[in-house]
C-alpha positions in Angstrom: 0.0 0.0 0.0 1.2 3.2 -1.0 1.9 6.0 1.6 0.2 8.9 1.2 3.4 11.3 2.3 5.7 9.0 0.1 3.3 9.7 -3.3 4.0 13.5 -2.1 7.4 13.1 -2.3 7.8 11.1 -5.1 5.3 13.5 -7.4 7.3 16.9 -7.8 10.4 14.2 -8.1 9.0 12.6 -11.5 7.2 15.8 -12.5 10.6 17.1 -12.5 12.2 14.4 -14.3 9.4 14.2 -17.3 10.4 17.8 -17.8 14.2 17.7 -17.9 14.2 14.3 -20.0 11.1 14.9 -22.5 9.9 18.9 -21.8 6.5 17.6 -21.2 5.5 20.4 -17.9 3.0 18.4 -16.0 4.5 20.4 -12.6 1.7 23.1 -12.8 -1.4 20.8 -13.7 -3.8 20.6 -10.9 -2.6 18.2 -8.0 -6.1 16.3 -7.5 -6.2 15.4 -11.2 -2.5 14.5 -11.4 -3.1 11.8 -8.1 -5.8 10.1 -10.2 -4.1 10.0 -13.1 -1.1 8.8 -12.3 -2.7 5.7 -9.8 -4.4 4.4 -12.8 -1.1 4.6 -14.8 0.8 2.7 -11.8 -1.6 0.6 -12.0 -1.5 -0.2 -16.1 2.1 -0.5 -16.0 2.3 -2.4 -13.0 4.3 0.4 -10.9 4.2 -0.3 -7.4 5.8 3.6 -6.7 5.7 6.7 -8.2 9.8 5.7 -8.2 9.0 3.0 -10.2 7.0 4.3 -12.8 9.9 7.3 -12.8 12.6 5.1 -13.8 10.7 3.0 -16.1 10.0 6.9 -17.5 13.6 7.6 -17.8 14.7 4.6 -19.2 12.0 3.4 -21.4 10.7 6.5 -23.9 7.6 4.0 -24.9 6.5 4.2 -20.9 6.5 8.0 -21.8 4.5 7.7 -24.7 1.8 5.6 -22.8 1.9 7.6 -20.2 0.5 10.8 -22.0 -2.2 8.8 -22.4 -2.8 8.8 -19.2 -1.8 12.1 -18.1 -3.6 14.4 -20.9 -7.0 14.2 -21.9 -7.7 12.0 -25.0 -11.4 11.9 -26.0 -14.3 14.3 -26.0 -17.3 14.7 -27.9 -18.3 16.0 -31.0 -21.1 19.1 -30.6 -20.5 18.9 -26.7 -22.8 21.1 -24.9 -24.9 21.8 -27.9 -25.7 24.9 -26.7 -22.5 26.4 -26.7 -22.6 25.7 -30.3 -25.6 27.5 -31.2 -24.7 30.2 -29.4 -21.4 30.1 -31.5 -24.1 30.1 -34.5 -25.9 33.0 -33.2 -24.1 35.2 -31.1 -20.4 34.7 -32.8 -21.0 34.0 -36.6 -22.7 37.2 -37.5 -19.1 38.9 -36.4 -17.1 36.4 -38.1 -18.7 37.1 -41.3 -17.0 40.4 -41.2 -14.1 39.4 -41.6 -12.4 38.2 -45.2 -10.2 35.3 -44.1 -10.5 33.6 -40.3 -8.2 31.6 -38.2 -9.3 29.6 -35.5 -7.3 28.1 -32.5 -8.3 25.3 -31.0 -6.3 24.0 -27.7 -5.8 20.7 -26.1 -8.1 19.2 -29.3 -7.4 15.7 -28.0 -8.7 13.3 -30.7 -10.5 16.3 -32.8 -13.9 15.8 -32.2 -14.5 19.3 -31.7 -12.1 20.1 -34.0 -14.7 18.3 -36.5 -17.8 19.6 -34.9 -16.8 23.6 -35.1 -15.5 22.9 -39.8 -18.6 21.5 -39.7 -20.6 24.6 -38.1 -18.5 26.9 -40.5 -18.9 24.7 -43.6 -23.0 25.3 -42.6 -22.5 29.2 -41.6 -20.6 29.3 -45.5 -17.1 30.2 -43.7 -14.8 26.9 -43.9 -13.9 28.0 -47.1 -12.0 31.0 -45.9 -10.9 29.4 -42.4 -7.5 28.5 -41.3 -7.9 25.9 -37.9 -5.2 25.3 -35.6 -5.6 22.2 -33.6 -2.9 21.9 -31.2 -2.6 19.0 -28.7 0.8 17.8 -26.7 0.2 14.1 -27.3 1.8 13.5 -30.8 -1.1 10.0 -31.0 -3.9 12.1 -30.2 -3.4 14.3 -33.0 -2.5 11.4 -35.3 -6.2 10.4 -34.1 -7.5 14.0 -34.8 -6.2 14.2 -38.0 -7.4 10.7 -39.0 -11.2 11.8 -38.3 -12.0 8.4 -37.9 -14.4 7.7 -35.0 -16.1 4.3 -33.5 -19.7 4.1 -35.0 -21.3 3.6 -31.6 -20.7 6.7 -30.8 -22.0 8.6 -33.9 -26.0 8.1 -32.4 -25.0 10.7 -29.4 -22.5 12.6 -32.0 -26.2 13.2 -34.0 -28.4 13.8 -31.6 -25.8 16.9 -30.3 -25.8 18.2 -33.9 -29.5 18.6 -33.9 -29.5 19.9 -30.9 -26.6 22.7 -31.4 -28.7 23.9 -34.5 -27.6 21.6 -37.1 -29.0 22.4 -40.7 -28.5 18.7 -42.0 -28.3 15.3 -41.3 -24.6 14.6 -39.6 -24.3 11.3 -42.1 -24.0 13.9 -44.7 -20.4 14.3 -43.5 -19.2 10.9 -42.9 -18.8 7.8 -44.3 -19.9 4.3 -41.9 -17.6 1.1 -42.6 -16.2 -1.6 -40.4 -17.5 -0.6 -37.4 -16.4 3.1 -37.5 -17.4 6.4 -39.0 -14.5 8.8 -41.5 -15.2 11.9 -41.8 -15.2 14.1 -44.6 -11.3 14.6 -45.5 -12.7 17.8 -46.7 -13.6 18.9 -43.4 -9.8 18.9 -42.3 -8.5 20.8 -45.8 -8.1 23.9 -43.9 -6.6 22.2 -40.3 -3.1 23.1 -39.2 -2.5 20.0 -36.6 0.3 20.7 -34.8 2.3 20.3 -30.8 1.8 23.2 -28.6 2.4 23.3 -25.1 -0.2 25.8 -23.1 2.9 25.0 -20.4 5.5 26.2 -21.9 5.0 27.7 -25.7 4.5 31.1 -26.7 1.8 32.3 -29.1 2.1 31.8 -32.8 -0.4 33.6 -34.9 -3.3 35.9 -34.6 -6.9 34.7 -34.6 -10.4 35.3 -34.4 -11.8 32.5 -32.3 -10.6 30.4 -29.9 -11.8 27.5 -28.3 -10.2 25.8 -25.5 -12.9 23.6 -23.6 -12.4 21.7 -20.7 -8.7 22.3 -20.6 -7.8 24.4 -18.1 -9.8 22.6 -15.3 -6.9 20.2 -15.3 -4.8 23.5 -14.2 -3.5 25.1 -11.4 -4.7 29.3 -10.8 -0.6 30.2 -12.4 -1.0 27.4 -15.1 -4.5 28.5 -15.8 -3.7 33.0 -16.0 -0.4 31.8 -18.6 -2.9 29.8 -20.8 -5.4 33.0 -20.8 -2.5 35.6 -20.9 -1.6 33.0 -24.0 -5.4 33.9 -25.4 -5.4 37.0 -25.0 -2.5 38.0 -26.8 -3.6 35.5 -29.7 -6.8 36.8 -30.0 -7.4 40.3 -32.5 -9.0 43.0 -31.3 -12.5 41.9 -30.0 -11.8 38.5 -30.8 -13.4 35.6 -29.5 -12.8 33.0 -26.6 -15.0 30.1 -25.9 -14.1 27.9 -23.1 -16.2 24.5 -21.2 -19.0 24.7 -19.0 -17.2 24.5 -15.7 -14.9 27.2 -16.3 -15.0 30.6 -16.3 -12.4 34.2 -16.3 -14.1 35.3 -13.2 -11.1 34.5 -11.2 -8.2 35.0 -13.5 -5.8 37.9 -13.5 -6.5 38.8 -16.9 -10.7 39.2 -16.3 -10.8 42.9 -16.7 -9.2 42.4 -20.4 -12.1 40.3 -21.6 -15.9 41.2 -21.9 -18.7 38.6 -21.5 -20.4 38.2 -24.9 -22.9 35.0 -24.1 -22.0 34.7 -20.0 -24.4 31.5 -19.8 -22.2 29.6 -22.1 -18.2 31.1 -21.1 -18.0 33.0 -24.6 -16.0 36.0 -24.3 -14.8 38.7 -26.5 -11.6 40.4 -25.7 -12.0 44.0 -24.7 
């Protein structure tokens, strides 16, 4: 049985080690999240110590691999919280169209559900055409998933039921083709998607955008790691540009609040001030 005061010890210790070996920054990521985590992956590589699994780290870069799995957050759902998506459609679209050309950041896009989700909402609203997307993930097999847009059939009933709900103006099997058990997506969808790593941990902004979505990301941060991801936003973002994050999080607390107005407050869609 592991001790409670040795798991403490041993945390900052491997923390510390994943960044110096592999510049993966785990050491700001909320605590709580981190404990769970990383007791499952003990468990799934048969780690009887947070020592253990270090080592294995250190010496064995496959461990590593497997153990982003474990550590980042790999699926979501496409149209999740419809609503947020038609408030997208209504509140955010009308501004969009004022612009000639878009781009779009979308953080921590895991295995690109919503990456899929928001080319189709612009392929509907007649921007895709004119969007650039930047989906940006740490975990190199996540985005290998994203890019793939290949997703198990079962789930494509719930994925359908969200479009409708979200405002959808067709059927979702318009955009997808059902095969051996799984559902691929329109490659067209993904034309204008820049996948790529980026670390809201450690890497500096990269372009200027319109939009960005990061959803159910920075509940996995601690308050520091959380105002660098927004300061990250913020300085992203054009002038009045857009910021959409997940139902359980908000700017209310964040250093950079007073920089950001709240556009649809019921839904955490903010315009920079």
């Amino acid at each position: 049985m592991i001790l409670l005061a040795e798991f403490d010890i041993e945390l900052p210790l491997l923390l510390e080690a994943i960044h110096l070996k592999y510049s993966y920054d785990f050491r700001r990521y909320a605590i709580s999240s981190l404990k769970r985590r990383l007791e499952q992956a003990m468990d799934h590589f048969g780690c009887r110590s947070l020592s253990a699994l270090q080592e294995r780290v250190l010496r064995e870069p496959e461990i590593m691999r497997g153990l982003l799995a474990h550590l980042t957050v790999q699926v979501s759902d496409m149209f999740r919280d419809p609503s947020f998506y038609r408030a997208l459609r209504e509140k955010v679209v009308p501004y969009l169209r004022t612009y000639p050309s878009l781009k779009v950041w979308i953080p921590g896009c895991a295995t690109g559900e919503e990456v899929t989700s928001l080319a189709i909402l612009l392929r509907e609203e007649g921007l895709l055409d004119r969007t650039l997307i930047y989906a940006t993930d740490i975990n190199p097999e996540a985005l290998h998933k994203a890019e793939a847009g290949i997703y198990a059939l079962e789930r494509i009933a719930d994925f359908s039921k969200a479009y409708g709900e979200a405002g959808g103006r067709a059927s979702l099997s318009d955009y997808y083709t059902a095969g051996y058990n799984a559902a691929v997506f329109d490659k067209s969808l993904r034309q204008g998607v820049l996948f790529s790593d980026h670390s809201l941990a450690t890497d500096s902004v990269f372009a200027e955008v319109q939009l960005i979505t990061c959803r159910n990301v920075l509940i996995y941060f601690d308050r520091v790691l959380q105002d660098r991801a927004v300061a990250l936003f913020r300085d992203s973002l054009c002038r009045k540009g857009f910021l959409g994050l997940g139902a359980q999080e908000t700017l209310a607390f964040s250093i950079h609040a007073a920089e950001f107005s709240e556009l649809v407050r019921e839904e955490r869609i903010y315009q920079r001030r």
